[in-house]
VMD Tcl script that draws the C-alpha trace (Angstrom):
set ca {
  {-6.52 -7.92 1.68}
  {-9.05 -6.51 -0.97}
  {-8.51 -3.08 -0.26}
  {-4.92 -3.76 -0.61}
  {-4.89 -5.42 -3.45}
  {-7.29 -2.69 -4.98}
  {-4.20 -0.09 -3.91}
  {-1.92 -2.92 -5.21}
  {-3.60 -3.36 -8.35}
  {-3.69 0.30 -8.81}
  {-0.01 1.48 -8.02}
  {1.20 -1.11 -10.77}
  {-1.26 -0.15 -13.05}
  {0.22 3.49 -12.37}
  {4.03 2.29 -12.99}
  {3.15 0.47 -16.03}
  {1.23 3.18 -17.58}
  {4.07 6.01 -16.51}
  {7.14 3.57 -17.76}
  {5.84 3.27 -21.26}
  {6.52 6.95 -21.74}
  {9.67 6.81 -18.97}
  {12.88 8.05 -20.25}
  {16.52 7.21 -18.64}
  {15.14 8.72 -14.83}
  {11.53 9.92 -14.40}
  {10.10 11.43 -11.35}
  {6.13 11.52 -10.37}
  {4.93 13.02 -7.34}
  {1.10 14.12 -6.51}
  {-0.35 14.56 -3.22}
  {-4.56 14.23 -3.04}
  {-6.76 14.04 -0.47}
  {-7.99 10.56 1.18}
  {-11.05 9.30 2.51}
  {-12.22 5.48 3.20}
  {-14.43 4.12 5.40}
  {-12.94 0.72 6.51}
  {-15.78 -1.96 7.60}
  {-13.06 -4.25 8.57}
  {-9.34 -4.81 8.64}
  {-7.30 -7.56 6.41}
  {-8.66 -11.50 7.86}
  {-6.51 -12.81 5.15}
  {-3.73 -11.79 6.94}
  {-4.08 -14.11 10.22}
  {-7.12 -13.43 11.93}
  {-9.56 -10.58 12.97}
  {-9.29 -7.15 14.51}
  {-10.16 -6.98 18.05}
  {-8.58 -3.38 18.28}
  {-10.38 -1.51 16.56}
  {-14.45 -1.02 16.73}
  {-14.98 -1.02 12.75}
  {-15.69 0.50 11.02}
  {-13.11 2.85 10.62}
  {-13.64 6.68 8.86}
  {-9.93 7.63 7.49}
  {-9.80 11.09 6.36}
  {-6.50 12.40 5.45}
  {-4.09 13.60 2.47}
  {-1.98 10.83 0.39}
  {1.51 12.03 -0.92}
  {2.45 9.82 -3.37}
  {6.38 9.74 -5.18}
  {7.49 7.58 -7.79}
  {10.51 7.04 -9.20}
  {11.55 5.13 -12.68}
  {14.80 5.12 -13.66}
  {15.82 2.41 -16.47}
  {18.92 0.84 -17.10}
  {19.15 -1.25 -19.93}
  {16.11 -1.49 -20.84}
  {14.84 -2.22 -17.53}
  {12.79 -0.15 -15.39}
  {13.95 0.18 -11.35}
  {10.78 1.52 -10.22}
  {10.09 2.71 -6.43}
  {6.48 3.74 -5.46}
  {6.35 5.56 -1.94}
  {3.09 5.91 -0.66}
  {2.40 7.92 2.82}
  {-1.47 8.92 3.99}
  {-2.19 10.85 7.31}
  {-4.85 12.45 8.81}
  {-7.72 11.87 11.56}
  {-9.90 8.76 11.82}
  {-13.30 8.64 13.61}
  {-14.22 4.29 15.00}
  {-17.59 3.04 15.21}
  {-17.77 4.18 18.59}
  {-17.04 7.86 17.96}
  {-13.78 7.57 18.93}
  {-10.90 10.16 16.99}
  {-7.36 9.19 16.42}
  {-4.74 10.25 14.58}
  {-3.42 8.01 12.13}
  {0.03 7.36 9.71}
  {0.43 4.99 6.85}
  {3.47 4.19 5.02}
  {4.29 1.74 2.09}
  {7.16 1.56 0.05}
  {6.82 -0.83 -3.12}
  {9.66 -1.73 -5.26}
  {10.02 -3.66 -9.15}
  {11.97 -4.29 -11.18}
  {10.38 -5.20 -14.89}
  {10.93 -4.34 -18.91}
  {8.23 -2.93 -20.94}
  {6.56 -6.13 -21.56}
  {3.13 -7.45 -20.28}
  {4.14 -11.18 -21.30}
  {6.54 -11.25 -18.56}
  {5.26 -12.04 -14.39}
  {6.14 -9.12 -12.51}
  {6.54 -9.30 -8.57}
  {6.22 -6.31 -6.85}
  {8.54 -6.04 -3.37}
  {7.23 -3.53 -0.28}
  {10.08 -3.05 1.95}
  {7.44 -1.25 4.46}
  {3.77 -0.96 4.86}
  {2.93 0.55 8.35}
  {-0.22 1.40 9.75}
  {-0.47 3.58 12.98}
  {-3.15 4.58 15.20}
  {-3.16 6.93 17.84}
  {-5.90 8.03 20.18}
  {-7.72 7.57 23.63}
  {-7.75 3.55 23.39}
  {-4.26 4.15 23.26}
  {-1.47 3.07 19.91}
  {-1.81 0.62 17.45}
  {1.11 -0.10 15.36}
  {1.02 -2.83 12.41}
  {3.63 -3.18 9.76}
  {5.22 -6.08 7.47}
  {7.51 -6.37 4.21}
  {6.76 -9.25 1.60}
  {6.29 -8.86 -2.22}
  {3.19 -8.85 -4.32}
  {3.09 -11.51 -7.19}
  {1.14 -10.65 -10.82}
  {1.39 -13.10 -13.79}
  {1.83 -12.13 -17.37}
  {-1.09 -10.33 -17.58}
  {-0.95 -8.39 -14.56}
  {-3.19 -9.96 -12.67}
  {-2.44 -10.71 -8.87}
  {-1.50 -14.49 -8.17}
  {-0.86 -14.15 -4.51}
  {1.50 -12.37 -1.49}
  {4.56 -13.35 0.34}
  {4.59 -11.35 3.63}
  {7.64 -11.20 6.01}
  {8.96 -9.25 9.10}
  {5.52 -8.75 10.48}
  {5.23 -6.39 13.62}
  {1.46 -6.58 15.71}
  {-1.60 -7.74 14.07}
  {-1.74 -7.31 10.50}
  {-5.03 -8.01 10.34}
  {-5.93 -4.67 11.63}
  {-4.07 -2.62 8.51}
  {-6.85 -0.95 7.13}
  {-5.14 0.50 4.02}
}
mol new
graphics top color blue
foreach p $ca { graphics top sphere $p radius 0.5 }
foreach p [lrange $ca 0 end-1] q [lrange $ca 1 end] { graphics top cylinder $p $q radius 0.2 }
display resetview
């Protein structure tokens, strides 16, 4: 959940920063390259991760789009996030890998007001000789007034969440 959070924290940080300057429809995309090494995947989230033998090298590229368009005064902002490339396990094992996330908020310039952040997607997907691992889940991401992160409503999970390492 910390690294999560950390990508969480970040992403709104991002879409707070760019809607101060955002005009009716603003467009931001930037693609950089990505590499974590992943100790362990998300216990928070229900549990351990049997599936993988942690930790996990991710080395990859991250494209990353957002959109802010604002109506009213009010800023519709979409963040889509992908990252692929190879990962190496603790074992010396290589995979493939995917991850997707899709956040969504809705918010006016103003850092008095709680913000909750929705993710329609975040998927996770692993691919290599100890065969596939697919994780996803939707939910929102809560901040109060001054942006910091209260807590995290997850929904429509799919396999073991615990084992999204991003």
């Amino acid at each position: 959940m910390k690294r999560t959070l950390i990508i969480a924290s970040l992403s709104v940080a991002v879409l707070l920063t760019m809607s101060l300057t955002a005009r009716a429809e603003k467009i931001t995309e930037v693609t950089v390259p990505f590499d974590m090494i992943v100790t362990s995947g998300h216990p928070q989230f229900g549990g351990t991760c049997a599936e993988i033998d942690w930790p996990l090298h991710l080395v990859g590229v991250s494209h990353i789009v957002v959109h802010d368009t604002v109506v009213a005064g009010v800023h519709h902002f979409v963040l889509e996030n992908g990252v692929h490339g190879g990962a190496t396990d603790g074992a010396g094992n290589t995979y493939v890998f995917a991850y997707n996330n899709s956040l969504k908020a809705s918010f006016t310039v103003s850092l008095g007001d709680p913000t909750t952040v929705d993710f329609d997607t975040d998927s996770f997907n692993l691919e290599g000789p100890a065969g596939h691992l697919h994780v996803s889940f939707s939910g929102s991401l809560i901040f109060d007034a001054s942006g910091n992160f209260i807590g995290a409503d997850l929904s429509h999970a799919v396999g073991n969440v615990s084992c999204d390492p991003i």
